[in-house]
C-alpha positions as CSV (number, residue, x, y, z in Angstrom):
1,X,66.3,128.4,93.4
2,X,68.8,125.9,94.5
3,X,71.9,127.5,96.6
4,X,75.6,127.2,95.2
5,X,78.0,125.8,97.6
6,X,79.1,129.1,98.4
7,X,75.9,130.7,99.3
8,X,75.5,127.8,101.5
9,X,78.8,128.4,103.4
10,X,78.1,132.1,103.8
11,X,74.6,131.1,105.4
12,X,76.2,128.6,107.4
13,X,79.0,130.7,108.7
14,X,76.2,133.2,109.9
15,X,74.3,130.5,111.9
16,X,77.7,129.6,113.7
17,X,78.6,133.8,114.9
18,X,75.9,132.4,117.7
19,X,78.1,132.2,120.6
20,X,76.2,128.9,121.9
21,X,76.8,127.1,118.6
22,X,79.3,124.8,118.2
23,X,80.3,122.4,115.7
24,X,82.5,119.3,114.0
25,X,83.3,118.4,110.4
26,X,83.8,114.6,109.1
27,X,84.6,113.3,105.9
28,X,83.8,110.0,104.2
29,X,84.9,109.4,100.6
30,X,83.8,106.0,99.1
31,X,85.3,104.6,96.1
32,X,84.7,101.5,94.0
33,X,83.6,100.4,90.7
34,X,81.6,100.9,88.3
35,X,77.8,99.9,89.8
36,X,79.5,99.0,92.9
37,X,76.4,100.3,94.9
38,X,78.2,103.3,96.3
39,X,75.0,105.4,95.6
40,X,72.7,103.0,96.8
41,X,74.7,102.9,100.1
42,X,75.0,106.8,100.3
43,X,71.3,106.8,99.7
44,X,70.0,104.2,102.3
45,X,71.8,106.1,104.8
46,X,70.5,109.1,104.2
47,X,66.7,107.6,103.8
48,X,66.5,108.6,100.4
49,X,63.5,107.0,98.5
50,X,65.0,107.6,94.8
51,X,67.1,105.3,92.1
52,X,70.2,105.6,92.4
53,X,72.1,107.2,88.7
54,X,75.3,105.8,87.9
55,X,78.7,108.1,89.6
56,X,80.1,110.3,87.2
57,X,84.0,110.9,88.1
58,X,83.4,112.6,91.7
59,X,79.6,113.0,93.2
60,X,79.1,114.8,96.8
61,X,76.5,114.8,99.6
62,X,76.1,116.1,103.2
63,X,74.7,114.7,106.4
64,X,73.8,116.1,109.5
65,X,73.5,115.7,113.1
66,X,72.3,117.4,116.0
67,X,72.9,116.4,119.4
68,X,73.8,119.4,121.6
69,X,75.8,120.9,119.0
70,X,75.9,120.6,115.2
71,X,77.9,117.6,112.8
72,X,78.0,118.0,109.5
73,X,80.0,115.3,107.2
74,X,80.9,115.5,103.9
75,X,80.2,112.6,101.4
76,X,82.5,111.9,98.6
77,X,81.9,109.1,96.0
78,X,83.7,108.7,92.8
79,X,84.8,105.8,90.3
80,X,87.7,107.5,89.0
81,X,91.5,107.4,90.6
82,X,91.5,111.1,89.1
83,X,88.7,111.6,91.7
84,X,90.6,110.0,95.0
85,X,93.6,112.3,94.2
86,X,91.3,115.3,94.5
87,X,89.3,114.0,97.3
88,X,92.0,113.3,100.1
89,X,93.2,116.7,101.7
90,X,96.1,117.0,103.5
91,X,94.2,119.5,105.9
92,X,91.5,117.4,107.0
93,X,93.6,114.2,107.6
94,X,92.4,113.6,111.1
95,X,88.3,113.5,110.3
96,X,88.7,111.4,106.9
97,X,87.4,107.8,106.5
98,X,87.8,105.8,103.3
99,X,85.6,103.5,102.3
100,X,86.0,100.6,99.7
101,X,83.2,99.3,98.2
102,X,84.1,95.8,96.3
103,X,81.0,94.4,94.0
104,X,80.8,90.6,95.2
105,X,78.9,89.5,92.1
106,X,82.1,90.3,89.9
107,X,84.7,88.2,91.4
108,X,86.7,88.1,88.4
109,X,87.1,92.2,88.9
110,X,87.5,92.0,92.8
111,X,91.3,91.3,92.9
112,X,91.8,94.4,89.9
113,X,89.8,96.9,92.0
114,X,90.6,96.8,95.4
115,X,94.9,96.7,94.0
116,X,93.9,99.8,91.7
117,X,92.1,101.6,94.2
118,X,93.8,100.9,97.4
119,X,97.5,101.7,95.7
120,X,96.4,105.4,94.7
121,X,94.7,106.1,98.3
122,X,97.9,105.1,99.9
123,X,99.8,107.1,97.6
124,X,97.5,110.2,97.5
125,X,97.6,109.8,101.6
126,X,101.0,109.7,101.9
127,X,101.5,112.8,99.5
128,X,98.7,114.3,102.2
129,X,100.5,113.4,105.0
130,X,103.8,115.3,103.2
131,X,101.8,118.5,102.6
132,X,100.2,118.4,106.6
133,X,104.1,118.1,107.8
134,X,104.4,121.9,106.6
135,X,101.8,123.0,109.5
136,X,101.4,120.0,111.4
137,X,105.1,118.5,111.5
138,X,103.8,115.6,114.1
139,X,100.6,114.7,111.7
140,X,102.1,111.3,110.9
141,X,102.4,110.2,114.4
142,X,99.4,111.4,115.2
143,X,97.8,109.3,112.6
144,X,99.8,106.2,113.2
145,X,98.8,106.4,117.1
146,X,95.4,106.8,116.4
147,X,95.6,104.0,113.8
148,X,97.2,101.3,116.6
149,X,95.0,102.6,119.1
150,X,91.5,101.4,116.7
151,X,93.8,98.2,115.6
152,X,95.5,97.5,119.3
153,X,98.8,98.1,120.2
154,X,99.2,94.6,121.6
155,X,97.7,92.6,118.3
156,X,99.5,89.7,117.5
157,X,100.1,90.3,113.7
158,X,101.2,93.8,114.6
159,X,104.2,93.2,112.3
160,X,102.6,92.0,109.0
161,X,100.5,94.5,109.2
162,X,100.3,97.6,106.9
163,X,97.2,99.4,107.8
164,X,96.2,102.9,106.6
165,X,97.0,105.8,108.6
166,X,93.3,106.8,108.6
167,X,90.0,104.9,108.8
168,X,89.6,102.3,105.9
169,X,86.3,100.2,105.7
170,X,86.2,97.2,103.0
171,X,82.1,96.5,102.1
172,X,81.2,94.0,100.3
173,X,77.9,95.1,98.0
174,X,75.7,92.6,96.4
175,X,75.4,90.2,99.2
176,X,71.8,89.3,98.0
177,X,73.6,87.9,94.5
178,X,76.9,86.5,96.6
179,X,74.5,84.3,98.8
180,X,74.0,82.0,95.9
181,X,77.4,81.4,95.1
182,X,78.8,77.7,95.8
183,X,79.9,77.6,98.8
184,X,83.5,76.8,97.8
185,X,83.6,80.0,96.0
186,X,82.5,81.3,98.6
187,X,84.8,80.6,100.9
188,X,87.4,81.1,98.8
189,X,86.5,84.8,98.3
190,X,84.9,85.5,102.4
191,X,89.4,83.9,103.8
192,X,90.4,87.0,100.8
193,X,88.5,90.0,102.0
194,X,89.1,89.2,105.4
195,X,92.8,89.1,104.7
196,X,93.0,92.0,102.5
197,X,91.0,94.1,105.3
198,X,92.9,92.4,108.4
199,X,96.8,93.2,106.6
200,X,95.2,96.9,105.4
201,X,93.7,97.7,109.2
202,X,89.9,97.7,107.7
203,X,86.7,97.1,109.0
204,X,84.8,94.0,106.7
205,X,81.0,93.8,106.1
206,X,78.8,92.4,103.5
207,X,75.9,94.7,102.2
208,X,72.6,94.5,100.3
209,X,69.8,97.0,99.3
210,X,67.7,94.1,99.6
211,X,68.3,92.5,103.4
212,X,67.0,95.3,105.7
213,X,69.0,94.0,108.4
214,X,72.3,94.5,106.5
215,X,71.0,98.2,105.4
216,X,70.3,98.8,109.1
217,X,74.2,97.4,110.0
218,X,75.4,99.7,106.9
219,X,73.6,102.5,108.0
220,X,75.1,102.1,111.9
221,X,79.1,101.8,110.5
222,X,78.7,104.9,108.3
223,X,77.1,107.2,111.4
224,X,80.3,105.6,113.6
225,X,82.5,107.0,110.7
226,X,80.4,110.6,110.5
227,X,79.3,111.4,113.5
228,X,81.6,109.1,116.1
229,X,78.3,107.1,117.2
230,X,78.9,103.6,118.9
231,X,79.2,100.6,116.2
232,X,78.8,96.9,117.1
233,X,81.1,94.9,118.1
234,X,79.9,91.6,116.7
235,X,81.9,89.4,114.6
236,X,80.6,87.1,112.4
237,X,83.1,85.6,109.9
238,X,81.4,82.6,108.7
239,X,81.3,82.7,104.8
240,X,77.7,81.0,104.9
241,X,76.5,84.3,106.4
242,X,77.7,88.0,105.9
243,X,80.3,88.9,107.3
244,X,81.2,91.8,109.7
245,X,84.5,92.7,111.4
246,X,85.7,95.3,113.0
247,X,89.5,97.0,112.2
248,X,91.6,94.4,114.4
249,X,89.5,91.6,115.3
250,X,90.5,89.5,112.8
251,X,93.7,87.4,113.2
252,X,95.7,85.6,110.4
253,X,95.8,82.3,112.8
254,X,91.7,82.4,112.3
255,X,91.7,83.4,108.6
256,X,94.2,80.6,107.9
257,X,96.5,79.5,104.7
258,X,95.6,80.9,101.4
259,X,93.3,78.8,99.1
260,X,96.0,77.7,97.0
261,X,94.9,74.8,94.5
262,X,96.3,71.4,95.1
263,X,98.4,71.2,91.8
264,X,99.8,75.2,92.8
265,X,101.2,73.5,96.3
266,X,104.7,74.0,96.6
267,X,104.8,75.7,92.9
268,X,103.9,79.4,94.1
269,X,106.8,81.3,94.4
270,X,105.6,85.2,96.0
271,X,107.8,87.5,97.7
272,X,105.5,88.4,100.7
273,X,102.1,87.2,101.7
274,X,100.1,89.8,99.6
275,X,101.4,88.1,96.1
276,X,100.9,84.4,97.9
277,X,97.4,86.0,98.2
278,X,97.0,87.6,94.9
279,X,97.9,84.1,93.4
280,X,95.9,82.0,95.1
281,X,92.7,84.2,94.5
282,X,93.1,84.1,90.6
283,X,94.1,81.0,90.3
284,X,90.2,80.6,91.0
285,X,89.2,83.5,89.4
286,X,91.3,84.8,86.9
287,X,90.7,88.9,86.6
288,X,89.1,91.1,83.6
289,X,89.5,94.7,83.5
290,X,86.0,95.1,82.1
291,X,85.5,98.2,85.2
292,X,89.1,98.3,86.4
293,X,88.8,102.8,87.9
294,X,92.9,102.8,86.4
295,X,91.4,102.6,83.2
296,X,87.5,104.9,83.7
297,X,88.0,108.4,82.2
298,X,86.4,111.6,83.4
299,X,83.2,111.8,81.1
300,X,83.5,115.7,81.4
301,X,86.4,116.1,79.6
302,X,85.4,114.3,76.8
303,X,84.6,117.1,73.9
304,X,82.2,114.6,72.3
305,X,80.0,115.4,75.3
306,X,80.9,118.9,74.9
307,X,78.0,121.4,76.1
308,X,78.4,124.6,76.9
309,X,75.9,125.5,79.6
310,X,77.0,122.8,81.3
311,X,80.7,122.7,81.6
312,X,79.9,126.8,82.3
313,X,77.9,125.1,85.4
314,X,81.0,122.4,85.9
315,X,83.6,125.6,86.2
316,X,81.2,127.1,88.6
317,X,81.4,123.8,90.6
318,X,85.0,123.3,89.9
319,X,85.6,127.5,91.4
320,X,82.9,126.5,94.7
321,X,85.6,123.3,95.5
322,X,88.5,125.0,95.4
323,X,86.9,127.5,98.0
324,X,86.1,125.1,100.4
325,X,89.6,123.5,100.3
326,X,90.7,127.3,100.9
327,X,88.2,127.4,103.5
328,X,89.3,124.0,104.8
329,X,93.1,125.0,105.1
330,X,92.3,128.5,107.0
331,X,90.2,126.1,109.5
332,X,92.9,124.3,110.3
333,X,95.2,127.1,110.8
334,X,92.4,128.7,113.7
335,X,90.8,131.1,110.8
336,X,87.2,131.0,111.6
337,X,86.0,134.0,109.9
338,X,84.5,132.1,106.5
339,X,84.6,129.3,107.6
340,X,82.9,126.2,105.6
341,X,79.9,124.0,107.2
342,X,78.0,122.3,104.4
343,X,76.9,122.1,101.0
């Protein structure tokens, strides 16, 4: 019979009453659109040989790690903006690491998703960072230190910078399908992630299921997120091959001007590099809202799909979260006794 998340916790807080057991909690929620490939990411990392089924609102996983003492990280990956609102906690600011996967076959949705997305993380993480003042009143410059400190204090764009104050890592899926782009287009859309990652304090790298070496490179920046492994520090930012940098080894200078259209020269009128940006990027592709996450509904609160056994499961899910986020804040306040491992 498979375990609840509770009976899981209980079991888990009985392995760790052995005095020589030790052990650390991550978490990793990745968000994107509709068949973004967030599953097939989450799956390749964990070797899992099975088709990936389409998110529904807010899915979760686990990994673990042992090496001399025990890491377990928590997976979160969810399509809706309801989701992201439930997923960042204000008590476990310090091990969470957002992940933004943007579909590079749908360049006409790019532009919608990553604004969508990106404006309710930073307003969910600033609400977080609010709540962690109440028990934690120097959380915020913790957070911002640690955030100069993977960006460098010293980097020369310091001041147009407005990076996350946690880990944020920008992947682009679907390289296999992006590779066969015209190479204007794909220029065009390689100078815009890198710009968008660089100004938000991200990491960049393209991804396919179908390139083992980028599965392999996908696979190595998601155990650096979960279990503080070493990641590599090669840079390629060539838009003829996939591209890969690290949070603050990017520079405007290198990225360069906008792709602005030679009839929108000296036309554009924006307010700060972000809309100069914005405008340049549709100009060449104009955006549809076909999966835009503002507009995706939770499909469990639809009574057309109404069925009793499961939304009777659902509540039992729904009553197992809310114990781990109780779990979660009595952690952080040096509570050990039921304390919450895995699930």
């Amino acid at each position: 019979m498979d375990k609840s998340l509770w009976d899981l916790a209980i079991e888990q807080n009985e392995i760790k009453k052995d005095e020589n057991f030790s052990s650390e909690e991550s978490t990793v929620i990745v968000m994107g659109s509709k068949s973004s490939g967030k599953t097939s990411i989450i799956l390749r990392f964990l070797d899992r040989d099975e088709p990936p089924k389409p998110t529904v609102a807010l899915e979760y996983t686990f990994g673990r790690r042992s090496k001399g003492h025990n890491i377990v990280s928590d997976l979160w990956y969810s399509v809706t903006c309801e989701a992201i609102l439930k997923c960042i906690s204000d008590v476990l600011l310090q091990q969470t690491t957002l992940i933004l996967v943007l579909d590079l076959a749908t360049p006409t949705e790019l532009w919608n998703t990553m604004e969508t997305l990106l404006q309710v993380a930073r307003s969910r993480l600033n609400e977080a960072i609010k709540e962690a003042k109440a028990t934690d009143p120097q959380i915020e410059n913790k957070l911002r230190k640690q955030t100069w400190e993977r960006i460098g204090e010293e980097h020369p764009d310091k001041n147009l910078m407005n990076p996350f104050l946690i880990p944020l890592a920008i992947v682009g899926s679907k390289y296999d399908i992006f590779q066969d782009f015209d190479s204007d287009k794909r220029k065009t859309i390689c100078k815009t992630l890198r710009f968008l990652a660089h100004i938000h304090g991200a990491s960049l790298q393209f991804f396919s299921t179908k390139q083992e070496q980028l599965v392999s490179r996908m696979k190595g920046v998601l155990s650096f997120y979960l279990f503080d492994t070493t990641v590599s520090k090669t840079i390629q930012v060539d838009h003829n091959k996939p591209i890969f940098v690290s949070a603050g080894q990017d520079a405007l200078q290198q990225i360069g001007t906008p792709p602005l259209n030679d009839g929108d020269v000296g036309k554009v009128q924006a307010r700060n590099p972000m809309e100069l940006w914005k405008m340049a990027y549709t100009s060449h592709f104009p955006q549809t809202y076909v999966n835009n996450p503002s507009t995706v509904d939770d499909p469990a609160k639809d009574p057309q799909f109404a069925e009793p056994a499961i939304d009777t499961l659902r509540a039992q899910k729904q009553e197992e979260l809310e114990r781990y986020r109780k779990l979660a804040e009595r952690r952080s306040k040096g509570t050990y006794d039921n304390d919450y491992v895995a699930a």
